[in-house]
Biotite code that builds the C-alpha atoms (Angstrom):
import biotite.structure as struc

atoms = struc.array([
    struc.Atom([85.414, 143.791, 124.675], chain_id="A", res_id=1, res_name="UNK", atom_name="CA", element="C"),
    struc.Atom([86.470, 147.303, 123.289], chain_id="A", res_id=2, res_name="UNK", atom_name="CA", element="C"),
    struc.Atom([87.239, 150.276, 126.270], chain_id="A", res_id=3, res_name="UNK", atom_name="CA", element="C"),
    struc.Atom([85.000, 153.024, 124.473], chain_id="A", res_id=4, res_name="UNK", atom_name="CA", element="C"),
    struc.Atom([81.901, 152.959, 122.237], chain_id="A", res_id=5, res_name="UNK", atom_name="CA", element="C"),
    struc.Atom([79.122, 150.227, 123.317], chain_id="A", res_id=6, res_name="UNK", atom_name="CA", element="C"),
    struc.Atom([80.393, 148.699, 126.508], chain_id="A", res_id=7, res_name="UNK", atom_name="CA", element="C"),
    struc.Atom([78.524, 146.341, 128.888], chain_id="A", res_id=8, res_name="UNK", atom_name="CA", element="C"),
    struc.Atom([78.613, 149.364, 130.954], chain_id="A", res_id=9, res_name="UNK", atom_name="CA", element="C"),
    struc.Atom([76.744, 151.313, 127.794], chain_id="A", res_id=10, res_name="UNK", atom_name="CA", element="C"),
    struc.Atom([78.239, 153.791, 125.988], chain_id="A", res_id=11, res_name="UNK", atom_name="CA", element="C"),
    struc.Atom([81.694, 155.397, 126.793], chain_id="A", res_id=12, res_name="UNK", atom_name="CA", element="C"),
    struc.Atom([83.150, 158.366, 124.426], chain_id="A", res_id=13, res_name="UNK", atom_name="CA", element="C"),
    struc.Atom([86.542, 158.200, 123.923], chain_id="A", res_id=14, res_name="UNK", atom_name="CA", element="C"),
    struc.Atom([88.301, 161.310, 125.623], chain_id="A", res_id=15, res_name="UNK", atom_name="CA", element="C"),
    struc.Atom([90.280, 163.770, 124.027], chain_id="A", res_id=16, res_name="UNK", atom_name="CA", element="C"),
    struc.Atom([93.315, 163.043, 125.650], chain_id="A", res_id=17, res_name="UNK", atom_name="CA", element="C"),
    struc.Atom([93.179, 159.291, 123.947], chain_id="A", res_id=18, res_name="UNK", atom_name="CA", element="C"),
    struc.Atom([92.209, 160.454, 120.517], chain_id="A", res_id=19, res_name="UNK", atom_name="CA", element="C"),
    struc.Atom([95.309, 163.088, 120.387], chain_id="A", res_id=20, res_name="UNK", atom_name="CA", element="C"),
    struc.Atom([97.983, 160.552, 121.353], chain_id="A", res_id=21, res_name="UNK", atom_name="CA", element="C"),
    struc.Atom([96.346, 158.401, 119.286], chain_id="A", res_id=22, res_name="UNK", atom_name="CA", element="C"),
    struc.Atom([96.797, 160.283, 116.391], chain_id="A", res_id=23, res_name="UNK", atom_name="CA", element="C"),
    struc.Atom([100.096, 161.345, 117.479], chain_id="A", res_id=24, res_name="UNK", atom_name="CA", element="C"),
    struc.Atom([101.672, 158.165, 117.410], chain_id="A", res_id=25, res_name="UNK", atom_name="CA", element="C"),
    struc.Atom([99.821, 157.424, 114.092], chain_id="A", res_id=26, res_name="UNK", atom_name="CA", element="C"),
    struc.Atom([101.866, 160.710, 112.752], chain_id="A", res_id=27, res_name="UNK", atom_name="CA", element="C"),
    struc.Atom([104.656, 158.668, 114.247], chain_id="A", res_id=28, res_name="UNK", atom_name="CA", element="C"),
    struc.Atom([104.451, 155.706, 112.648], chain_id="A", res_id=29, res_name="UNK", atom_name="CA", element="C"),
    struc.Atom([103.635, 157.471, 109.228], chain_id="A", res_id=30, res_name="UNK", atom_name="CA", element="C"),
    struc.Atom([106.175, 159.997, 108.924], chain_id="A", res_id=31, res_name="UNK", atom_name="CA", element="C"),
    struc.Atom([108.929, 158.375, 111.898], chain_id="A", res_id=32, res_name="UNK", atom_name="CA", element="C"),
    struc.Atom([109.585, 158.996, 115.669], chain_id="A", res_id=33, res_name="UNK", atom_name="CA", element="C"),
    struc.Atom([112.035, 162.352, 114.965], chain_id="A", res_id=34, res_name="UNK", atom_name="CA", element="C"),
    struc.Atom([108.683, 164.481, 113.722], chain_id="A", res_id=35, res_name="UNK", atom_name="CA", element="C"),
    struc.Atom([108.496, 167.758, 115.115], chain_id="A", res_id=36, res_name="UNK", atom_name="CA", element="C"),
    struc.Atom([105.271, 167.326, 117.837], chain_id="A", res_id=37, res_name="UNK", atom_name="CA", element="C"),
    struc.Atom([106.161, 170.088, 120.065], chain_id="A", res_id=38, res_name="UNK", atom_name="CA", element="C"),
    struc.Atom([103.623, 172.520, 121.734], chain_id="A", res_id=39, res_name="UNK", atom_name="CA", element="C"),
    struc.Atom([104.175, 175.226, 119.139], chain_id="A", res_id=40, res_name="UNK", atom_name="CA", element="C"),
    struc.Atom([104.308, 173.015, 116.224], chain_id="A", res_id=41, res_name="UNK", atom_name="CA", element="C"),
    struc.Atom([102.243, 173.423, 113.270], chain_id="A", res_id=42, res_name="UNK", atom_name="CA", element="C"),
    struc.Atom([101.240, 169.577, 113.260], chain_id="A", res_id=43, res_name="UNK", atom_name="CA", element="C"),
    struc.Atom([100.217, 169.094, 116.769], chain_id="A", res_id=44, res_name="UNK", atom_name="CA", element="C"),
    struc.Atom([98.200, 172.117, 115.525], chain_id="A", res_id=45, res_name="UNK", atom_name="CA", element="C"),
    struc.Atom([96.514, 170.402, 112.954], chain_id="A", res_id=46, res_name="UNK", atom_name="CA", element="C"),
    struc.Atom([96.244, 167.185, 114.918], chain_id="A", res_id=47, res_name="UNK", atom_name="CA", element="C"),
    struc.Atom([94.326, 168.799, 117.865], chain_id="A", res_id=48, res_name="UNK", atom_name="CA", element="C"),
    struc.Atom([92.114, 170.013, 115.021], chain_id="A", res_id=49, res_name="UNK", atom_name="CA", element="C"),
    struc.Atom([91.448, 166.697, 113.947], chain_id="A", res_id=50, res_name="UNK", atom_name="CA", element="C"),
    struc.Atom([91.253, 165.679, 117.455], chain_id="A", res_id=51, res_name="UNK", atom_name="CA", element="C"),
    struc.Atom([88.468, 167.817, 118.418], chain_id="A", res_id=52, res_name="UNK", atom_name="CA", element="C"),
    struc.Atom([86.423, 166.877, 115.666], chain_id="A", res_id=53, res_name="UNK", atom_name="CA", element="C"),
    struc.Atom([86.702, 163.358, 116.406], chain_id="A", res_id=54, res_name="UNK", atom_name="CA", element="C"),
    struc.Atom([85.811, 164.346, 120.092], chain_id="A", res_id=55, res_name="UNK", atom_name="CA", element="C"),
    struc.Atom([82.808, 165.809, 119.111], chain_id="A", res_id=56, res_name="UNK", atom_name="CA", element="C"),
    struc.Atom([82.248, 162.891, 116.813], chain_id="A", res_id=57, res_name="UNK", atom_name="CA", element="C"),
    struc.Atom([82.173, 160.576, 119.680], chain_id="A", res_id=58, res_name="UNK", atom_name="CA", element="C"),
    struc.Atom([80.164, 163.085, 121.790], chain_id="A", res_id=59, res_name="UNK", atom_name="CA", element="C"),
    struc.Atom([77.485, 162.627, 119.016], chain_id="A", res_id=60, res_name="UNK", atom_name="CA", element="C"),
    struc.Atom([77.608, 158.637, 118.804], chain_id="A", res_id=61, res_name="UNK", atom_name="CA", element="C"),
    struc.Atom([77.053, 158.987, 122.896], chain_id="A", res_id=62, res_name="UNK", atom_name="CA", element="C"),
    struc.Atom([73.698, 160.727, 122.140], chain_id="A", res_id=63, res_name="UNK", atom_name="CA", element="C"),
    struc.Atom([72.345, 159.014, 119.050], chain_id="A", res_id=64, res_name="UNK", atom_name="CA", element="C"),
    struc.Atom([73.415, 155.442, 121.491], chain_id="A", res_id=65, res_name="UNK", atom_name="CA", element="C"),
    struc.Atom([71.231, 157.338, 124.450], chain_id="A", res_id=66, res_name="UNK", atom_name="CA", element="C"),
    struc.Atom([68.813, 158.759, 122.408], chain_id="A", res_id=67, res_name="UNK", atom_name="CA", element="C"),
    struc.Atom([67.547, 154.625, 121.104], chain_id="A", res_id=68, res_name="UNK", atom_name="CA", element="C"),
    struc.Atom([66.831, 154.269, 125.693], chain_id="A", res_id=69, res_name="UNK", atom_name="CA", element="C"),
    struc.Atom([63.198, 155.472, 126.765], chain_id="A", res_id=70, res_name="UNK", atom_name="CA", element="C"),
    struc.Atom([64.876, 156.527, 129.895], chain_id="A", res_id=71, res_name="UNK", atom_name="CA", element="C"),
    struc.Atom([67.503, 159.099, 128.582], chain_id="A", res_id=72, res_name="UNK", atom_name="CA", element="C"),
    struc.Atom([65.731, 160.127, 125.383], chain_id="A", res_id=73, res_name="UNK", atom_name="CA", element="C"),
    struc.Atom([64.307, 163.639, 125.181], chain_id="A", res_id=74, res_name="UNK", atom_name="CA", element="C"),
    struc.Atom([62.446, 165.755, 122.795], chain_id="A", res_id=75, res_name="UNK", atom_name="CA", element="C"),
    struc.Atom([61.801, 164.485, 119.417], chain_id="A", res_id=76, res_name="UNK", atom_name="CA", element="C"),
    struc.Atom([63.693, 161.554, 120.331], chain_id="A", res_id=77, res_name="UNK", atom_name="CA", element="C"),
    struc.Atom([61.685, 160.323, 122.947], chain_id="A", res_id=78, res_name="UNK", atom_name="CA", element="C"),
    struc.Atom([59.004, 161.364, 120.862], chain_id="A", res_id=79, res_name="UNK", atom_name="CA", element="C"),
    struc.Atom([60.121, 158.576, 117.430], chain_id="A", res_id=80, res_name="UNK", atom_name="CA", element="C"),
    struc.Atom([60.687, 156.104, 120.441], chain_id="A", res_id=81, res_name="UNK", atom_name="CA", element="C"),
    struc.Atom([57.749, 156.191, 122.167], chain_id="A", res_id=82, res_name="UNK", atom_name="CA", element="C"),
    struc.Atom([55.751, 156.160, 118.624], chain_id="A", res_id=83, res_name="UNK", atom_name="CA", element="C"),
    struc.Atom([57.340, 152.517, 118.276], chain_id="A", res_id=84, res_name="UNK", atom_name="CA", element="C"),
    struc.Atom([55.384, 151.678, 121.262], chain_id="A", res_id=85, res_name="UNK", atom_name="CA", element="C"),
    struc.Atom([52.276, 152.870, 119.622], chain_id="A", res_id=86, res_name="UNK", atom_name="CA", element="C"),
    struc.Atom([52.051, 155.705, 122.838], chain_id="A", res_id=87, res_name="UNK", atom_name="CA", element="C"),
    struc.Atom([52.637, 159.156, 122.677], chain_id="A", res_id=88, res_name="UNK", atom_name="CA", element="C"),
    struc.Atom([53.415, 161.261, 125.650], chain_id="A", res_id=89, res_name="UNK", atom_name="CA", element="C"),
    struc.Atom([51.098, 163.859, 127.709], chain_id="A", res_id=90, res_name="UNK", atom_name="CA", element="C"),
    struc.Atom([51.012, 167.394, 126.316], chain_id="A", res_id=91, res_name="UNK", atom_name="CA", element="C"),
    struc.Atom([52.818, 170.254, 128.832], chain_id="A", res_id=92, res_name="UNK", atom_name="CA", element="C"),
    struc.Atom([50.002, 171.213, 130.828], chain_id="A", res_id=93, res_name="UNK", atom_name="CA", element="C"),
    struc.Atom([50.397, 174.638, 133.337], chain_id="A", res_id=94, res_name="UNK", atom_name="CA", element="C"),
    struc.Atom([51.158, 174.879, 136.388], chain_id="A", res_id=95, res_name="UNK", atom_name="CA", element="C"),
    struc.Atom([48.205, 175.713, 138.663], chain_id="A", res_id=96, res_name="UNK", atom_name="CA", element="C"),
    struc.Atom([48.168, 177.302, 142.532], chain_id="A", res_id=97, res_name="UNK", atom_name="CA", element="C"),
    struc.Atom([47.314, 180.243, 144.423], chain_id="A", res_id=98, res_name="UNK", atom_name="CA", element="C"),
    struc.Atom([48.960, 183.013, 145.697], chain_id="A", res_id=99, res_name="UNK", atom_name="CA", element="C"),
    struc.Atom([48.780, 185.377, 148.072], chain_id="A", res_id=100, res_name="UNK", atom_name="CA", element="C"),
    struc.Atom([48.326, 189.216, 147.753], chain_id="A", res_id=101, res_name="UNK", atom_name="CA", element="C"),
    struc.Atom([49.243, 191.420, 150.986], chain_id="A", res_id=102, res_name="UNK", atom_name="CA", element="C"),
    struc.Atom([50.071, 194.970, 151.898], chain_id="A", res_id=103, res_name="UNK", atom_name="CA", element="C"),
    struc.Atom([51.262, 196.080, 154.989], chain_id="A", res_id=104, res_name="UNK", atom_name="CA", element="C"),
    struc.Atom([47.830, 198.030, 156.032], chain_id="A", res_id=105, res_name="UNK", atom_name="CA", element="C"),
    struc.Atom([44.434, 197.281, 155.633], chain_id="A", res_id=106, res_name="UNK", atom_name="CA", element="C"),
    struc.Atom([42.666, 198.241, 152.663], chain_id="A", res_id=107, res_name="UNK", atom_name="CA", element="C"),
    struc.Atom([40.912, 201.352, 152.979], chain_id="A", res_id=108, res_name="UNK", atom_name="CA", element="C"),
    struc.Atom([38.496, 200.429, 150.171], chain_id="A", res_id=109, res_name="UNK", atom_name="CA", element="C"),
    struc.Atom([38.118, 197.521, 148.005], chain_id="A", res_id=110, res_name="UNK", atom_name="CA", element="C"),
    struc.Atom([41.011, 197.156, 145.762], chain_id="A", res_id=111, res_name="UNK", atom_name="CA", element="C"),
    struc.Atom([39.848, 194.872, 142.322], chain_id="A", res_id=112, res_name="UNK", atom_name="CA", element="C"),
    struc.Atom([42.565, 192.539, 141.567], chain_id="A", res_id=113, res_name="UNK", atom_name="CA", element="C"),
    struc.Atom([41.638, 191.655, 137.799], chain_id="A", res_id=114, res_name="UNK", atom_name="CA", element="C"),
    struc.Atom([41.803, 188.246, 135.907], chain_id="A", res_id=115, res_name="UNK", atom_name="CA", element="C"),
    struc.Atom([45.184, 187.921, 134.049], chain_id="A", res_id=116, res_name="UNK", atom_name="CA", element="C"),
    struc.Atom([47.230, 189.771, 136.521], chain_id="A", res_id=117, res_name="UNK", atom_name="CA", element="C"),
    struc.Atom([50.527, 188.682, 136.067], chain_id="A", res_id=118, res_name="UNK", atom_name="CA", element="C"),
    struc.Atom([53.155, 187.605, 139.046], chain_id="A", res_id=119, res_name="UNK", atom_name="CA", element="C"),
    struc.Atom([56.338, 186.092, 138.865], chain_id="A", res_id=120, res_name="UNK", atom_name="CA", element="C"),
    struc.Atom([58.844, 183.901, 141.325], chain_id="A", res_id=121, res_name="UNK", atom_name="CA", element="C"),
    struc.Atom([61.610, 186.346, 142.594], chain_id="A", res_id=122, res_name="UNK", atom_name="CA", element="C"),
    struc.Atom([63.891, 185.848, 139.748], chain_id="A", res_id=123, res_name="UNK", atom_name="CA", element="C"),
    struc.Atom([61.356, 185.845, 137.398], chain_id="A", res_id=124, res_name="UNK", atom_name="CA", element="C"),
    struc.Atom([61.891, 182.529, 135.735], chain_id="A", res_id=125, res_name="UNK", atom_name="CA", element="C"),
    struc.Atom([58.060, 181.556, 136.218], chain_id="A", res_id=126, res_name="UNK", atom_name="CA", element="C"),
    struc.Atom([55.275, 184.025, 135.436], chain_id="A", res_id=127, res_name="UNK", atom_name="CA", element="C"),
    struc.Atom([51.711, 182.996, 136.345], chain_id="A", res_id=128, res_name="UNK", atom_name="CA", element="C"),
    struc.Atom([48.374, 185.018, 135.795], chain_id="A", res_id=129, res_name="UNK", atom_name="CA", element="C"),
    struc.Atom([45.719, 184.872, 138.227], chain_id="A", res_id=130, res_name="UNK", atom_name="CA", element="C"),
    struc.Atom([42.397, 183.057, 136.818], chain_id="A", res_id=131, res_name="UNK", atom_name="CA", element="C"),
    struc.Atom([40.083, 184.759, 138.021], chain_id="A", res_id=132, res_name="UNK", atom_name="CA", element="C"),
    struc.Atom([39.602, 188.707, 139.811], chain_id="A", res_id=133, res_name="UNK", atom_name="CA", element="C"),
    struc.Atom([39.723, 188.693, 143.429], chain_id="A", res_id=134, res_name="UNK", atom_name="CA", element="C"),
    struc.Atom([38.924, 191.594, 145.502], chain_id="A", res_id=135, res_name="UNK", atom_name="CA", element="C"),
    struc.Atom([41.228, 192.470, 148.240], chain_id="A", res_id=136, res_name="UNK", atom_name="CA", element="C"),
    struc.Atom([37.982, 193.861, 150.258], chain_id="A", res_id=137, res_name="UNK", atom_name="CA", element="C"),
    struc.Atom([38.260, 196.716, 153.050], chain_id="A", res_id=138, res_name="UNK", atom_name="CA", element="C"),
    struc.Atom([40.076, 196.418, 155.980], chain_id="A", res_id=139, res_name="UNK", atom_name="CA", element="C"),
    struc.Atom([41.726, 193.656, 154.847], chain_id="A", res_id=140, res_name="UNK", atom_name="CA", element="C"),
    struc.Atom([45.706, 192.968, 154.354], chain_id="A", res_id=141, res_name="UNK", atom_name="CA", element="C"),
    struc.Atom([45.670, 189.696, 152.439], chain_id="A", res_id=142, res_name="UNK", atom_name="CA", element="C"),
    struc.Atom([43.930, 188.218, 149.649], chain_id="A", res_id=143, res_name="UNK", atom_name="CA", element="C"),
    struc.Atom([44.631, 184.785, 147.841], chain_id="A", res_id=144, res_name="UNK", atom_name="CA", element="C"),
    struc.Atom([43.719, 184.536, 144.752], chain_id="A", res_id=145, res_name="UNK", atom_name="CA", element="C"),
    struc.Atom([43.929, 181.066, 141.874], chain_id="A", res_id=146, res_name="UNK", atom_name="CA", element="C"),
    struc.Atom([46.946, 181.187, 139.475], chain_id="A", res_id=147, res_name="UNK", atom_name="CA", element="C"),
    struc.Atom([48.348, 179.145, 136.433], chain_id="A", res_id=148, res_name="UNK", atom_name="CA", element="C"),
    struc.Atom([51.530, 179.157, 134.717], chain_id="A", res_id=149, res_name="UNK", atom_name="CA", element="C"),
    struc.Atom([51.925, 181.521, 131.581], chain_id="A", res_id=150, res_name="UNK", atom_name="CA", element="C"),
    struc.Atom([54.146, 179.055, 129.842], chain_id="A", res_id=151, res_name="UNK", atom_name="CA", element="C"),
    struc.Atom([53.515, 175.006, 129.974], chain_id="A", res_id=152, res_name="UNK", atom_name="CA", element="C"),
    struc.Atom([55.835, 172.945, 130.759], chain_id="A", res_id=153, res_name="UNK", atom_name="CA", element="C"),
    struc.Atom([58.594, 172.311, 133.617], chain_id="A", res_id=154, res_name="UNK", atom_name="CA", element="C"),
    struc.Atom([59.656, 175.962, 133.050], chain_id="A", res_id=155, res_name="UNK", atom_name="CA", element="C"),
    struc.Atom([56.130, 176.597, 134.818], chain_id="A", res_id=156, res_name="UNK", atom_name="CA", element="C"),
    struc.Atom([56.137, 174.958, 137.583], chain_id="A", res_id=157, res_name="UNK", atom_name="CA", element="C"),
    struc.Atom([57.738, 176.280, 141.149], chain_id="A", res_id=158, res_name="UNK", atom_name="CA", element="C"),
    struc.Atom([56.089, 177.011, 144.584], chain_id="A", res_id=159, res_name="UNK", atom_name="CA", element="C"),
    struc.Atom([53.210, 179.231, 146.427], chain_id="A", res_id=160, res_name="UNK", atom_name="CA", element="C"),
    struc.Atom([54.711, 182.686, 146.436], chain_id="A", res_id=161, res_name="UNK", atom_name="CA", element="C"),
    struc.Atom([53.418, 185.637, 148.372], chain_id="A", res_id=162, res_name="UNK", atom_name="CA", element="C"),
    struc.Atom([53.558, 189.257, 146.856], chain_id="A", res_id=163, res_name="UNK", atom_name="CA", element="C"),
    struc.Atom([53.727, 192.587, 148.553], chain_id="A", res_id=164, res_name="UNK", atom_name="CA", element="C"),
    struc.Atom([51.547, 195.325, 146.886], chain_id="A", res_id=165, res_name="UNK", atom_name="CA", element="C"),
    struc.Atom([54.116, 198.526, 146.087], chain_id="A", res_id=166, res_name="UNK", atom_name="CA", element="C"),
    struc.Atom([53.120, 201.629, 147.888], chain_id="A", res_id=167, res_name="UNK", atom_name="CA", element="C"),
    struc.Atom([50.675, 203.348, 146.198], chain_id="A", res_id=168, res_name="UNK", atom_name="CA", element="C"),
    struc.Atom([50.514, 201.476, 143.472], chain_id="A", res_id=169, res_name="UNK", atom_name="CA", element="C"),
    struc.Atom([48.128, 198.505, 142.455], chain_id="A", res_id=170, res_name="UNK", atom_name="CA", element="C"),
    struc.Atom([50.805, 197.042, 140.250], chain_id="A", res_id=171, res_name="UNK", atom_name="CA", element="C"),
    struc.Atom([51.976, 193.646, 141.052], chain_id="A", res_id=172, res_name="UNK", atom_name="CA", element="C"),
    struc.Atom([54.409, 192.414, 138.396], chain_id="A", res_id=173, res_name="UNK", atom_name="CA", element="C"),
])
């Protein structure tokens, strides 16, 4: 059974480390134990080059091995794999909710919260739009109104947030 590549454990890249003092004792053996391999040496130089392309050689073979796994494949991948199957997978759909629009006072007239307003989590990684208008009627401090996710996808999806109207100003996002 070999240490790296296909194991029974699956598959296992061989680290840098390995593949430089592996090709430092093949410089070794091929040009004899006195070569000059110290730290500012032009060969170790070249040999770390060589090094880190076979790293990143090996970091490829990990995800072409992964990619053939329904469980770790992604993207196109999972897409060629699942085809085999004769299945494909579900479209993105968005990310649907409510949220809540407050102020601090009650209205003092209606305020018309229009379709397609646009509100986003905190940090502003998810923007939804609300579906529909709402009206945030008179004397009221709260309204909820039905929202969905601009983008599809896992980048739409988070939790109910609650928005605070800016002073004088019916601008939410």
């Amino acid at each position: 059974m070999t240490e790296y590549g296909v194991t029974s454990s699956g598959f296992i890249p061989k680290p840098f480390s390995v593949i430089l003092e592996e090709l430092k004792q093949l410089a070794k053996q091929e040009f004899g134990e006195d070569i000059d391999l110290s730290e500012n040496s032009r060969l170790l130089r070249f040999l770390e080059i060589v090094a880190k392309r076979e790293d990143e050689l090996w970091q490829l073979a990990e995800d072409a091995y992964y990619a053939g796994f329904i469980d770790f494949a992604t993207g196109q991948n999972l897409d060629r794999l699942v085809a085999i199957l004769g299945i494909r997978r579900k479209q993105a759909t968005k990310a649907t909710g409510t949220v809540t629009f407050s102020r601090s006072t009650p209205a003092t007239s209606n305020i018309i919260i229009p379709a397609g307003t646009r509100v986003a989590t905190n940090d502003e990684s998810v923007v939804f739009q609300t579906i529909g208008k709402v009206i945030l009627q008179q004397g009221q401090t709260s309204v909820e109104a039905p929202i969905e996710a601009i983008e599809p996808g896992s980048q739409g999806q988070c939790c109910g947030q609650h928005y605070n109207q800016a002073r004088g100003s019916n601008k939410w996002y």
